[in-house]
Backbone as a chain_set.jsonl record, in Angstrom:
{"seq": "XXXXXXXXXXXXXXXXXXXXXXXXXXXXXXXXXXXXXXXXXXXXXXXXXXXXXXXXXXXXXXXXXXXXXXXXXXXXXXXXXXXXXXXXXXXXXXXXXXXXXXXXXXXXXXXXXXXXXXXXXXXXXXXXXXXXXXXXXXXXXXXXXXXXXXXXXXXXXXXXXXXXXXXXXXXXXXXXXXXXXXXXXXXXXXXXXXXX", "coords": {"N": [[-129.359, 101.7, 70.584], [-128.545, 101.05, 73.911], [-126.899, 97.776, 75.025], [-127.809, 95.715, 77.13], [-126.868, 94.161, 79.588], [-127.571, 92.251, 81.286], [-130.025, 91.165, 79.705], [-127.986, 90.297, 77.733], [-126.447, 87.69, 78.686], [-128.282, 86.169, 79.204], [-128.895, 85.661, 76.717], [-126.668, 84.152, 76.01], [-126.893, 82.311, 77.807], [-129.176, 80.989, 76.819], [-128.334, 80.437, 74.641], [-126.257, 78.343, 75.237], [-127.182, 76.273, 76.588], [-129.193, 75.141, 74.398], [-127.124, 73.809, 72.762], [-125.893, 72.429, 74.991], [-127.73, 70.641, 74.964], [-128.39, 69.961, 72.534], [-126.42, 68.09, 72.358], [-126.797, 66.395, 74.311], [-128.894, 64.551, 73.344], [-127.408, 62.814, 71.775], [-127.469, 58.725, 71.649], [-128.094, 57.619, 74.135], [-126.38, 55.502, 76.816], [-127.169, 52.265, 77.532], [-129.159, 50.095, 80.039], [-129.176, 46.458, 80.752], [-130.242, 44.062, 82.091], [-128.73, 44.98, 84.485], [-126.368, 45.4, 83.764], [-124.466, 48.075, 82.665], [-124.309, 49.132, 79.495], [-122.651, 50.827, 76.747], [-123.588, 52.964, 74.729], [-121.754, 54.377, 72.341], [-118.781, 53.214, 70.797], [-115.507, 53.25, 70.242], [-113.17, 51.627, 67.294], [-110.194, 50.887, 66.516], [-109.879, 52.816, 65.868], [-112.202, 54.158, 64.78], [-115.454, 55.007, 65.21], [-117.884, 53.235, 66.657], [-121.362, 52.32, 66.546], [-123.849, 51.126, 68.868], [-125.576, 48.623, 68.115], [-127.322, 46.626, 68.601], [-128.57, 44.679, 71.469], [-128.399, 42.054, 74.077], [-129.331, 39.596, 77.1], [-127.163, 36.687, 77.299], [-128.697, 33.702, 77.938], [-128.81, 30.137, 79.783], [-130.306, 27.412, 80.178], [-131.995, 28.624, 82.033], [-130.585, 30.483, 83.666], [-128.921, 33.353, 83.671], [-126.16, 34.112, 81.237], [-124.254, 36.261, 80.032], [-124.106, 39.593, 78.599], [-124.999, 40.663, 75.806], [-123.496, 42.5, 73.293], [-124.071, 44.089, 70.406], [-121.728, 46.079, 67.916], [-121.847, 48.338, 65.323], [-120.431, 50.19, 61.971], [-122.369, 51.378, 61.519], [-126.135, 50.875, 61.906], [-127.83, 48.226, 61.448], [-130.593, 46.119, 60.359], [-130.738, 43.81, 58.953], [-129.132, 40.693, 59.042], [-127.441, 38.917, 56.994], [-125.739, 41.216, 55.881], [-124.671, 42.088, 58.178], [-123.004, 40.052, 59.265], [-121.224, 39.988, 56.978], [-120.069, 42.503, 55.729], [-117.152, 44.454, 55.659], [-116.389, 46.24, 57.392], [-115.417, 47.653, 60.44], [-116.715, 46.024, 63.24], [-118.277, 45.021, 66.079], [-118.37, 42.346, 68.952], [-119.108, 42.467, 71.862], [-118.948, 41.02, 75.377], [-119.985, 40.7, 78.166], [-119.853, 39.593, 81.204], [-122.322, 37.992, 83.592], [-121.828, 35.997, 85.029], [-119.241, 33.479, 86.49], [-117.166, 31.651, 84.287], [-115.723, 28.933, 83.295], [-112.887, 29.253, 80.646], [-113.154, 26.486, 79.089], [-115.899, 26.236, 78.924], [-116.971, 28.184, 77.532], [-115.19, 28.311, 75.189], [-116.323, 25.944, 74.118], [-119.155, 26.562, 74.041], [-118.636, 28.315, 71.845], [-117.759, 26.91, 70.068], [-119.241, 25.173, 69.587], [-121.365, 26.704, 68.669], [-120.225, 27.114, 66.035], [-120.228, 24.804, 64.781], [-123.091, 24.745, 64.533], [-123.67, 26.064, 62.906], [-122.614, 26.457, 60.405], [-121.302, 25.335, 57.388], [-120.523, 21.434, 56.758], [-118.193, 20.873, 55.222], [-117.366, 23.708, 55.161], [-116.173, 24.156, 57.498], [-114.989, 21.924, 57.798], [-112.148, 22.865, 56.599], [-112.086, 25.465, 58.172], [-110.825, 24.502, 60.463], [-107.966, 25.115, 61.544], [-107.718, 27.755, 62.135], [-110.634, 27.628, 63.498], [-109.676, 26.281, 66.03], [-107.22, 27.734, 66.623], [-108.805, 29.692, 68.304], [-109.661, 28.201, 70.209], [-107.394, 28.126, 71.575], [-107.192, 30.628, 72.722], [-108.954, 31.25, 74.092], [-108.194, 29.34, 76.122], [-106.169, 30.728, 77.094], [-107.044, 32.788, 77.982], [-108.249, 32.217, 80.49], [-110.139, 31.218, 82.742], [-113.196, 33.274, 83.453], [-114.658, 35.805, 84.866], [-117.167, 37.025, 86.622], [-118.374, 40.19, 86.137], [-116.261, 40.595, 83.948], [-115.274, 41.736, 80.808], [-115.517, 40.321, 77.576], [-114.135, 41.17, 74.3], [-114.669, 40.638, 70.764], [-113.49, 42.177, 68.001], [-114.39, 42.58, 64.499], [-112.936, 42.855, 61.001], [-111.645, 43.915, 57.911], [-109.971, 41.655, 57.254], [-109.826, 39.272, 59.567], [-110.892, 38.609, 62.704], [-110.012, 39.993, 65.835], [-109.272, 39.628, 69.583], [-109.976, 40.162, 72.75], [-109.342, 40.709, 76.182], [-111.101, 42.045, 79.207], [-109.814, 44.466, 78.29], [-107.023, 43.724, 77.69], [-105.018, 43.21, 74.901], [-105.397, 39.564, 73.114], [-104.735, 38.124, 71.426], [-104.915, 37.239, 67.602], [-106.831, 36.348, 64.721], [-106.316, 35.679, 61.758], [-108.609, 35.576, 59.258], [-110.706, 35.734, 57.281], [-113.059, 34.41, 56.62], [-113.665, 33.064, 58.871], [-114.341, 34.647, 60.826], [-116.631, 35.401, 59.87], [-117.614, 33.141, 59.641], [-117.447, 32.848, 63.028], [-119.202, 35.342, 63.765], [-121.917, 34.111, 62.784], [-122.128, 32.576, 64.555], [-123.695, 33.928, 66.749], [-125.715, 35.418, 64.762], [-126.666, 33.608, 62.768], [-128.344, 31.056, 60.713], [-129.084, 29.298, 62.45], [-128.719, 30.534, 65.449], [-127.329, 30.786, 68.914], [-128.63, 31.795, 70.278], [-132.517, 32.374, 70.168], [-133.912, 34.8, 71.003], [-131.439, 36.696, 71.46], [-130.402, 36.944, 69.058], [-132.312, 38.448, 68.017], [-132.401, 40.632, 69.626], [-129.396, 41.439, 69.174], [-129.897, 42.542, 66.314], [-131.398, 44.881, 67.077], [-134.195, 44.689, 66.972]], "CA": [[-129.878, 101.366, 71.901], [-127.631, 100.462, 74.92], [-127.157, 96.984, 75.497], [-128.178, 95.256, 78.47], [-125.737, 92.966, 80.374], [-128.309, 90.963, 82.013], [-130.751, 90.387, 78.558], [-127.255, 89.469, 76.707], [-125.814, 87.197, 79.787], [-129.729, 85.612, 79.366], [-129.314, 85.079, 75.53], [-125.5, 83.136, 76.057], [-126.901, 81.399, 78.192], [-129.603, 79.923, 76.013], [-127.154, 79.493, 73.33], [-125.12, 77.42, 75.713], [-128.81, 75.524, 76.801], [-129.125, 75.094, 73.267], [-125.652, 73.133, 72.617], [-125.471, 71.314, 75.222], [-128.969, 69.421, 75.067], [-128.027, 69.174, 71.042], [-125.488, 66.873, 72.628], [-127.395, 65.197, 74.734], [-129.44, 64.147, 72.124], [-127.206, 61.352, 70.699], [-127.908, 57.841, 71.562], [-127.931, 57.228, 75.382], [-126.106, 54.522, 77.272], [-128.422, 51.397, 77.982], [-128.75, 49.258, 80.869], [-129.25, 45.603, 80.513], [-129.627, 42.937, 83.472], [-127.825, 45.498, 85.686], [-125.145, 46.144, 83.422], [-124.604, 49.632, 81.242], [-124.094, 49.284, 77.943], [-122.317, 51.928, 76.405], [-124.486, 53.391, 73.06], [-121.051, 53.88, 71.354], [-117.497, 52.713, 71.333], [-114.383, 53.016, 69.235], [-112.787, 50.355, 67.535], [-109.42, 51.137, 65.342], [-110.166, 54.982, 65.5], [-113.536, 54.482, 64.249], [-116.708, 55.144, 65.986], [-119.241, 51.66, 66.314], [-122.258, 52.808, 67.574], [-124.707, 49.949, 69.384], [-126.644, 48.222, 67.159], [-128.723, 46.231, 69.413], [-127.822, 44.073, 73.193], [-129.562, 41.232, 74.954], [-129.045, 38.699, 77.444], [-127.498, 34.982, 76.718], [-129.544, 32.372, 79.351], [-128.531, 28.874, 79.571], [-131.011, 26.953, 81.473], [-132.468, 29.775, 82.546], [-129.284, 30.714, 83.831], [-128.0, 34.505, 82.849], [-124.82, 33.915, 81.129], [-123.3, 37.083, 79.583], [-125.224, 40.401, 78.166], [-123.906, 40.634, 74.339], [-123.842, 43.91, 72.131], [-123.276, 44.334, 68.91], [-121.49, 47.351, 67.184], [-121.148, 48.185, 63.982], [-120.408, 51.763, 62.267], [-123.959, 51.917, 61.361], [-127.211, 50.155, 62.367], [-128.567, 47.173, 60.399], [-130.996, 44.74, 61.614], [-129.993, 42.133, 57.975], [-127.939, 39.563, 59.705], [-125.969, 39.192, 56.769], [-125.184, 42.526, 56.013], [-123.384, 42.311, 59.583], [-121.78, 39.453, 58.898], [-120.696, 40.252, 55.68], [-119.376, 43.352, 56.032], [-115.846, 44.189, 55.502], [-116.063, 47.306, 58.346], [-115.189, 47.41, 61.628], [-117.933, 45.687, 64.371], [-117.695, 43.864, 67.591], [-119.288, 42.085, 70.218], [-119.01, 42.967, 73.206], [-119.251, 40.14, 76.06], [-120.086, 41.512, 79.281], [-120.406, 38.223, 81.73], [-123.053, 37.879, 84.515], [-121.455, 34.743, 86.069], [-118.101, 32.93, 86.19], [-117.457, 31.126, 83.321], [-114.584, 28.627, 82.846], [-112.805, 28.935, 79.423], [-113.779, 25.341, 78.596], [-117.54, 25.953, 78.568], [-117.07, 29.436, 76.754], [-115.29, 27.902, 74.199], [-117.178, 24.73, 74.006], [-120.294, 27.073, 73.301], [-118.282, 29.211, 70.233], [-117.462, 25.657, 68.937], [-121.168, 24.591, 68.815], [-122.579, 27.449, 68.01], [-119.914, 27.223, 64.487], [-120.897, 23.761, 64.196], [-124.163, 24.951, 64.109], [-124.092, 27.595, 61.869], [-121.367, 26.934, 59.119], [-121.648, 23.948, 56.817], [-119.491, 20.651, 56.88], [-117.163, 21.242, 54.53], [-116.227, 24.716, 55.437], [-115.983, 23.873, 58.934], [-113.035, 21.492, 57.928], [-111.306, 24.248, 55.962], [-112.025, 26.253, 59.314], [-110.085, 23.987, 61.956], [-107.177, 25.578, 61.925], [-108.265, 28.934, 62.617], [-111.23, 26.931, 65.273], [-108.484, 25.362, 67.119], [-106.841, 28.665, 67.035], [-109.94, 30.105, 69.196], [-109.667, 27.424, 71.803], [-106.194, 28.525, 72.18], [-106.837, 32.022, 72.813], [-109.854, 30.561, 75.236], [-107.483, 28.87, 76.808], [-105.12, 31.488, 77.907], [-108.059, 33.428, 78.584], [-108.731, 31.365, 81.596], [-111.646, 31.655, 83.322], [-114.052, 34.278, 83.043], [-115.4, 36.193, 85.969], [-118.756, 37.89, 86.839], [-118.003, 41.472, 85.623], [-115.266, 40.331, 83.06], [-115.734, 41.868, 78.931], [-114.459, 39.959, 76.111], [-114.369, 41.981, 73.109], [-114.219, 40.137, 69.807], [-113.746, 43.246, 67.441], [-114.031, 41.719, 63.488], [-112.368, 43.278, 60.27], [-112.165, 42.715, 56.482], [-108.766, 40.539, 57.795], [-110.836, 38.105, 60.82], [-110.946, 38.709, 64.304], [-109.284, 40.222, 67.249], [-109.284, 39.114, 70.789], [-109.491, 41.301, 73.941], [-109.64, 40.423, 77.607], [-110.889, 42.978, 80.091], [-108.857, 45.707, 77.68], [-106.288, 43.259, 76.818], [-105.059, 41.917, 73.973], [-105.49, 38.559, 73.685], [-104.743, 37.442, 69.88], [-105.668, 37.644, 66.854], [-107.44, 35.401, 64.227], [-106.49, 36.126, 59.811], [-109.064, 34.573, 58.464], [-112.253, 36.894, 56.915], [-114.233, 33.306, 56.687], [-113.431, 32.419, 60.07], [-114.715, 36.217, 61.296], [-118.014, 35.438, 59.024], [-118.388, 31.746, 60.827], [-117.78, 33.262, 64.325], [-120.647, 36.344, 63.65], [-122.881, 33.341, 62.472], [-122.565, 32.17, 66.267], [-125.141, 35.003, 67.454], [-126.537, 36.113, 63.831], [-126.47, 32.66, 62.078], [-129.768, 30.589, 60.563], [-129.17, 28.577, 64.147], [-127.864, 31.142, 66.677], [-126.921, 30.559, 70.148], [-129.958, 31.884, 71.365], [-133.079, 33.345, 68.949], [-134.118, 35.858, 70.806], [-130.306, 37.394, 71.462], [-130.084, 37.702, 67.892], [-133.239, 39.401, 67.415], [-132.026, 41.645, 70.272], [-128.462, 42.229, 68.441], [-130.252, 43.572, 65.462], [-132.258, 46.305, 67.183], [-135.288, 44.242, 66.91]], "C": [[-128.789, 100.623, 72.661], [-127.359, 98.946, 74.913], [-127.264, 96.134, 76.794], [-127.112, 94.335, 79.047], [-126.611, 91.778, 80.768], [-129.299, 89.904, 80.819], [-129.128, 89.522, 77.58], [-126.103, 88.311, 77.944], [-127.125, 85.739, 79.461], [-129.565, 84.645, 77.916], [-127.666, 84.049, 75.534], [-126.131, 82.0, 76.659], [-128.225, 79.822, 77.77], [-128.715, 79.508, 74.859], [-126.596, 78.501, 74.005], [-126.446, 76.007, 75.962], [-129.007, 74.61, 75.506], [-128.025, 74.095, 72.71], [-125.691, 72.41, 73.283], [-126.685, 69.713, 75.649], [-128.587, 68.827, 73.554], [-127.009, 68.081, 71.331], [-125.489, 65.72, 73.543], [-128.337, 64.217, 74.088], [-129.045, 63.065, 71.024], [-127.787, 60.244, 72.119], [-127.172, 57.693, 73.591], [-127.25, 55.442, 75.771], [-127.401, 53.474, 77.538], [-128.58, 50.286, 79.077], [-129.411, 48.428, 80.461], [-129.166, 44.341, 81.404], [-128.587, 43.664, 84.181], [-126.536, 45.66, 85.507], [-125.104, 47.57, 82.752], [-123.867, 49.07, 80.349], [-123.536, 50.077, 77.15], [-123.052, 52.247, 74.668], [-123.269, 53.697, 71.913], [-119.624, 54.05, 71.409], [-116.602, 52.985, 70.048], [-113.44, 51.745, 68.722], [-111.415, 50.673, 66.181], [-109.575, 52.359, 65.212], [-111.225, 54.775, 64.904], [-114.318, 54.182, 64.986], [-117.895, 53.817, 65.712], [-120.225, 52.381, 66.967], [-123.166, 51.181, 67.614], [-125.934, 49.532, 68.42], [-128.073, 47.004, 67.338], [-127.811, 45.274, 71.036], [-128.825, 43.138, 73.754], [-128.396, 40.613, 76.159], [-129.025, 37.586, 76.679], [-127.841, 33.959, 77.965], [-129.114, 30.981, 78.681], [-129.241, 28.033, 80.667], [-131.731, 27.942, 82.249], [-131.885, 30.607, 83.361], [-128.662, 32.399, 83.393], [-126.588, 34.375, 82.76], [-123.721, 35.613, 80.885], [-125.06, 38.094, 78.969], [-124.021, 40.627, 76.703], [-124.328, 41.549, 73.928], [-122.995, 43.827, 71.159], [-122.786, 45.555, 68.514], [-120.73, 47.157, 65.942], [-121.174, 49.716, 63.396], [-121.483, 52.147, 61.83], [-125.215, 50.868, 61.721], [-127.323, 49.218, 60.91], [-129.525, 46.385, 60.792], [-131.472, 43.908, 60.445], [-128.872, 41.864, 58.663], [-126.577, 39.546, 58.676], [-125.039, 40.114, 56.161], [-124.332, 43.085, 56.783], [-122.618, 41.826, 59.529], [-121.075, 39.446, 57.724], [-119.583, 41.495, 54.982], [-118.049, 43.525, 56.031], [-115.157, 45.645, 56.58], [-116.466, 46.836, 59.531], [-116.534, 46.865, 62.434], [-117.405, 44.731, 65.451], [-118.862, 43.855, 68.584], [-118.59, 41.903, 71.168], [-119.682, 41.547, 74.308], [-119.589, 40.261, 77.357], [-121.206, 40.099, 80.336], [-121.124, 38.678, 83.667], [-122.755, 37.285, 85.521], [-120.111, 34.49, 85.755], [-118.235, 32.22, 85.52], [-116.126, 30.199, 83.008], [-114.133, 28.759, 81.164], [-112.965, 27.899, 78.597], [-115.03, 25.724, 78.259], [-117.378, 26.944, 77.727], [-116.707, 28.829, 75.487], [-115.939, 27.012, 73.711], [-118.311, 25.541, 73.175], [-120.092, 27.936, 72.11], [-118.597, 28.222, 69.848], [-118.553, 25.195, 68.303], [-121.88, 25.684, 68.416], [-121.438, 27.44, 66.083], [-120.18, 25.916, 63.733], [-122.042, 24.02, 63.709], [-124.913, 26.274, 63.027], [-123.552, 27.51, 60.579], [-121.36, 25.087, 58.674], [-120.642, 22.679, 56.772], [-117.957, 20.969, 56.476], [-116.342, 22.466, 54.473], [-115.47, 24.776, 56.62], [-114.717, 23.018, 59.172], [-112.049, 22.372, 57.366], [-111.139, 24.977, 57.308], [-111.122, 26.021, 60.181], [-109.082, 24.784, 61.991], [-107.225, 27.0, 62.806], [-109.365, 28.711, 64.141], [-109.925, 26.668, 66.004], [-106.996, 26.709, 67.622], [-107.471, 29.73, 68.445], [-109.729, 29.688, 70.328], [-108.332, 27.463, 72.202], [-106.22, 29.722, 72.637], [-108.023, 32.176, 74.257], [-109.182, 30.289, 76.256], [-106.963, 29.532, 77.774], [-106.113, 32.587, 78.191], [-108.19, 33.008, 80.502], [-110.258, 31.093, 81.903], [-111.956, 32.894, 83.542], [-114.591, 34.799, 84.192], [-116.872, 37.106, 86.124], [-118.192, 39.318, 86.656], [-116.756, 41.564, 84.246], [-116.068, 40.678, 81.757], [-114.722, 41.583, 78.523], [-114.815, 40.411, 74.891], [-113.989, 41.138, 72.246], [-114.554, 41.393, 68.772], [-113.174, 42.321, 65.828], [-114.216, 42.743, 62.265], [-112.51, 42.825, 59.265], [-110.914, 41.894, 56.65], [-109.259, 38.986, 58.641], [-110.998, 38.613, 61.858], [-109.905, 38.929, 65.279], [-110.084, 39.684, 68.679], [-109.169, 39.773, 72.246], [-110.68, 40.405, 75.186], [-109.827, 41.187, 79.058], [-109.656, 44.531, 79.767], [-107.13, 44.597, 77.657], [-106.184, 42.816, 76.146], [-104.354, 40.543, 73.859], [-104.862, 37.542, 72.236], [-105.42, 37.971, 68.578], [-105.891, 36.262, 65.615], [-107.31, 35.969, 62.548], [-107.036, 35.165, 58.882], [-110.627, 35.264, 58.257], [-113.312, 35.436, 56.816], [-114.406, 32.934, 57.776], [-114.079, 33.566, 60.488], [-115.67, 35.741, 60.878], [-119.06, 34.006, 60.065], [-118.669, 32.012, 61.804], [-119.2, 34.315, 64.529], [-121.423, 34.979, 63.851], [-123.12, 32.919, 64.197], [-123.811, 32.789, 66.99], [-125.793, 35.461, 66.509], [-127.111, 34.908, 63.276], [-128.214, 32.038, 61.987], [-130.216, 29.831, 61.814], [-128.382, 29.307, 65.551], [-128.349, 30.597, 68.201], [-128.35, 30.355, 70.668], [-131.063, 33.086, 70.176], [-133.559, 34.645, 69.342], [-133.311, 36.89, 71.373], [-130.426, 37.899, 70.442], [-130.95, 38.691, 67.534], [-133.019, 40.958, 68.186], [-130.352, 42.766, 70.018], [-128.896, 42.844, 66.866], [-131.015, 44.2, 65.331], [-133.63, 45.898, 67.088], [-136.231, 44.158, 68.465]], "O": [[-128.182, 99.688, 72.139], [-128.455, 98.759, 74.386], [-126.199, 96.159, 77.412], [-126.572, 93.759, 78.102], [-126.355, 90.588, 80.579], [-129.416, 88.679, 80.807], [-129.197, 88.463, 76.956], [-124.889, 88.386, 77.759], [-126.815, 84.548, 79.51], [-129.879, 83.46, 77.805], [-127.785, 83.044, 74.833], [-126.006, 80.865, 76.198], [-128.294, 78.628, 78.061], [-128.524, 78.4, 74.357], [-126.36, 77.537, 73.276], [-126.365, 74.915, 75.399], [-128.969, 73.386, 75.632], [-128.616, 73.428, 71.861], [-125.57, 71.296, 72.773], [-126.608, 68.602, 76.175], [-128.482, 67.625, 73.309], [-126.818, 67.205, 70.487], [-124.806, 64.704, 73.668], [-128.392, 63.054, 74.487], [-129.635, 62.595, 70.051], [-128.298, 60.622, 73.173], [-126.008, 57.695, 73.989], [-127.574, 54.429, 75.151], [-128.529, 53.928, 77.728], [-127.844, 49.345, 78.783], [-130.361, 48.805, 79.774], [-128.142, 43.66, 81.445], [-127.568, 43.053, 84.502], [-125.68, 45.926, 86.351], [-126.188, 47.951, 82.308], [-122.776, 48.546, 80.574], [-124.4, 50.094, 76.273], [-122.818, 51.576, 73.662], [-123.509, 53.411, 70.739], [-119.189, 55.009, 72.048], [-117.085, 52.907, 68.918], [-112.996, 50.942, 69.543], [-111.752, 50.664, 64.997], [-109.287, 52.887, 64.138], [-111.217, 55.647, 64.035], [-114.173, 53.124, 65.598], [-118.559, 53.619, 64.695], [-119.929, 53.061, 67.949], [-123.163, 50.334, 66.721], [-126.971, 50.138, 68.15], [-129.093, 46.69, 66.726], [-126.638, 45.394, 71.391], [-130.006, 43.466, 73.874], [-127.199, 40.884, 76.253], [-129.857, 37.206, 75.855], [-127.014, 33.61, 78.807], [-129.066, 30.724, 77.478], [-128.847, 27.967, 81.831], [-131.931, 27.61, 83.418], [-132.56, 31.515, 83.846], [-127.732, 32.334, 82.59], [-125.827, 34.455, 83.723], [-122.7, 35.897, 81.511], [-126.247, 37.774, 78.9], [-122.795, 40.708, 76.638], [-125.541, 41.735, 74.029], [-121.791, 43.612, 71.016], [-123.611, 46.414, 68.825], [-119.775, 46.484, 65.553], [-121.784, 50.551, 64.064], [-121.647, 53.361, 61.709], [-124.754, 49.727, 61.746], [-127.002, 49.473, 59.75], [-129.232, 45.806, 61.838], [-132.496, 43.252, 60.64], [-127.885, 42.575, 58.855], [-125.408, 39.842, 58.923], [-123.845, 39.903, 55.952], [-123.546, 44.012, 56.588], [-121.491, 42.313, 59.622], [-120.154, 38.631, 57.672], [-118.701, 41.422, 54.127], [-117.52, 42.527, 56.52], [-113.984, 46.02, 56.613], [-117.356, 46.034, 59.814], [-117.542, 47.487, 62.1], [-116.435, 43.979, 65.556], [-119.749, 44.636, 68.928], [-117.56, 41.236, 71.268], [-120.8, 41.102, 74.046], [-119.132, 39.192, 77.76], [-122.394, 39.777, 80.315], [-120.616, 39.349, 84.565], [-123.082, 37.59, 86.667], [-119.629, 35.138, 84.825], [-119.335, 31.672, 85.595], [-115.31, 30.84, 82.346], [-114.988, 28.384, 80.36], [-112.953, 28.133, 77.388], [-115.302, 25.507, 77.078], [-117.796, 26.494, 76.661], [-117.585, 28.714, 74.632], [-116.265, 27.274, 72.553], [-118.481, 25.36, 71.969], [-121.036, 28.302, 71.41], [-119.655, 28.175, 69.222], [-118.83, 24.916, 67.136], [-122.965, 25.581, 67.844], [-122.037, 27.766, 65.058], [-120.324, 25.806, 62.516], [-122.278, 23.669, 62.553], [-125.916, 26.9, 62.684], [-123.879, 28.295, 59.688], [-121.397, 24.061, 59.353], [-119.522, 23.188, 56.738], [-116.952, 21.211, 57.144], [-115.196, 22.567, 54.036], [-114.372, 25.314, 56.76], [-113.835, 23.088, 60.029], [-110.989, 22.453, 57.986], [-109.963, 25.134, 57.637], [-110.535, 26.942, 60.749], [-109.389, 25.576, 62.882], [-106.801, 27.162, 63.95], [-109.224, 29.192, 65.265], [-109.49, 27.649, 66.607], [-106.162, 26.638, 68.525], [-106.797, 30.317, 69.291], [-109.603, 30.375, 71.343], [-108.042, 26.823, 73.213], [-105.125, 30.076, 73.074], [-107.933, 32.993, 75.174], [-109.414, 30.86, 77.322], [-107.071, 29.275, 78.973], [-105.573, 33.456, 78.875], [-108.182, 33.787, 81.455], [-111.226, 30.811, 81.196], [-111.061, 33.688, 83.832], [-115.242, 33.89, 84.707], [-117.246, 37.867, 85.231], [-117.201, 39.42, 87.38], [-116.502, 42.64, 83.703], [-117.17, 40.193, 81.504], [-113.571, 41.99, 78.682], [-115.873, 40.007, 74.409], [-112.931, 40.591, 72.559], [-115.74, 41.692, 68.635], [-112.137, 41.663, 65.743], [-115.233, 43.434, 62.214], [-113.131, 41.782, 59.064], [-110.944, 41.143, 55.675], [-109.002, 37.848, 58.246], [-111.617, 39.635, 61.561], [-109.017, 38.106, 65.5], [-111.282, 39.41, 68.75], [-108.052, 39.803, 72.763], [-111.8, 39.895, 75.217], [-108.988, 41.065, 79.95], [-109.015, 45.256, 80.528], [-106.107, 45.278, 77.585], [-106.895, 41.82, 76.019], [-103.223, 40.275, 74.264], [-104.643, 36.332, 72.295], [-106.248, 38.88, 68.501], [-105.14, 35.288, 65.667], [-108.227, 36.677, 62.131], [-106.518, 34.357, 58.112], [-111.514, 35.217, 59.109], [-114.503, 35.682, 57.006], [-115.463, 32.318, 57.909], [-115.171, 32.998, 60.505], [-116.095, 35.238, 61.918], [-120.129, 33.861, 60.658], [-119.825, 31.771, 62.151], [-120.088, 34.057, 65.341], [-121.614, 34.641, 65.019], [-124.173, 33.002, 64.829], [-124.677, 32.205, 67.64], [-126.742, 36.116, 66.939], [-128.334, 35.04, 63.228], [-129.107, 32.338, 62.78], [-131.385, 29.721, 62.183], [-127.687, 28.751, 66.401], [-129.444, 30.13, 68.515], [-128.975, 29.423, 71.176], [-130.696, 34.112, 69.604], [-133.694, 35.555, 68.524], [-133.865, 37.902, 71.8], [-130.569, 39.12, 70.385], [-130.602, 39.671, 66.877], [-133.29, 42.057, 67.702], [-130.089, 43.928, 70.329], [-128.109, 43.624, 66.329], [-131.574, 44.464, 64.267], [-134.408, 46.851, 67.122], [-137.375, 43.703, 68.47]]}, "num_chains": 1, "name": "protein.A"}
């Protein structure tokens, strides 16, 4: 039997129908307080996909919208922080922010998360932070700071630059604790960085 031009023109073009909804079908971007979110990012040549995103409020204040990525979902805290594969949070600021208060609020949130005694072991590496704060400057309303963390410690990125870096896998574990930790920043960020 002949074939038709128009029935096989009909059936490409559900094949193509077909393909390119199967690819719409991964994990959509997400907006968040009027930012987008991207559902998933690269970090080192490997794929993070979004593993959850909130707002952080201070005073009732919107400070920053935070996302987590890691190369697979989790929503155990320390499974995230524990981890020895790629993840990062993503900082994506609402308001201007001087680098004093930004760091100020890492510092207390590792006070508040990480126990005396490791916390003096830590300084060097802290006091490394508020140097990288520093030359950060100030922070502007649309400004992302990427902290992307390794089985090494922590990198540093400023609006897609880099900003430093941090070799210290306990120091990477303390900083997570900041937004995952038994006292995070804010409780119901964290519940919102692990997909909850």
């Amino acid at each position: 039997m002949p074939s038709i031009p128009g029935a096989r023109s009909a059936a490409l073009s559900l094949v193509l129908a077909a393909c390119l909804a199967g690819g719409s079908a991964q994990a959509a971007d997400v907006e968040i307080a009027g930012v987008s979110v991207p559902a998933a990012l690269s970090s080192g040549g490997q794929e993070l996909v979004l593993n959850g995103a909130g707002v952080r409020t201070k005073f009732i204040v919107k400070v920053y919208v935070a996302a987590l990525y890691a190369t697979e979902k989790s929503s155990v805290a320390a499974a995230l922080i524990d981890s020895d594969k790629p993840r990062r949070v993503r900082l994506m600021l609402l308001r201007d922010v001087d680098s004093k208060s930004l760091d100020g609020a890492l510092q207390e949130g590792l006070r508040d998360n990480t126990p005396a005694q490791e916390l003096t072991a830590l300084k060097a590496p802290a006091d490394r932070l508020s140097a990288l704060m520093a030359e950060i400057g100030a922070v502007r309303e649309g400004d992302v700071v990427d902290l992307d963390f390794d089985a090494r410690g922590v990198s540093i990125t400023d609006n897609g630059k880099p900003r430093g870096r941090i070799d210290s896998p306990a120091f990477a574990r303390a900083l997570l604790r900041v937004w995952l930790g038994d006292k995070p920043a804010q409780a119901s960020l964290k519940n919102a960085l692990l997909g909850n």
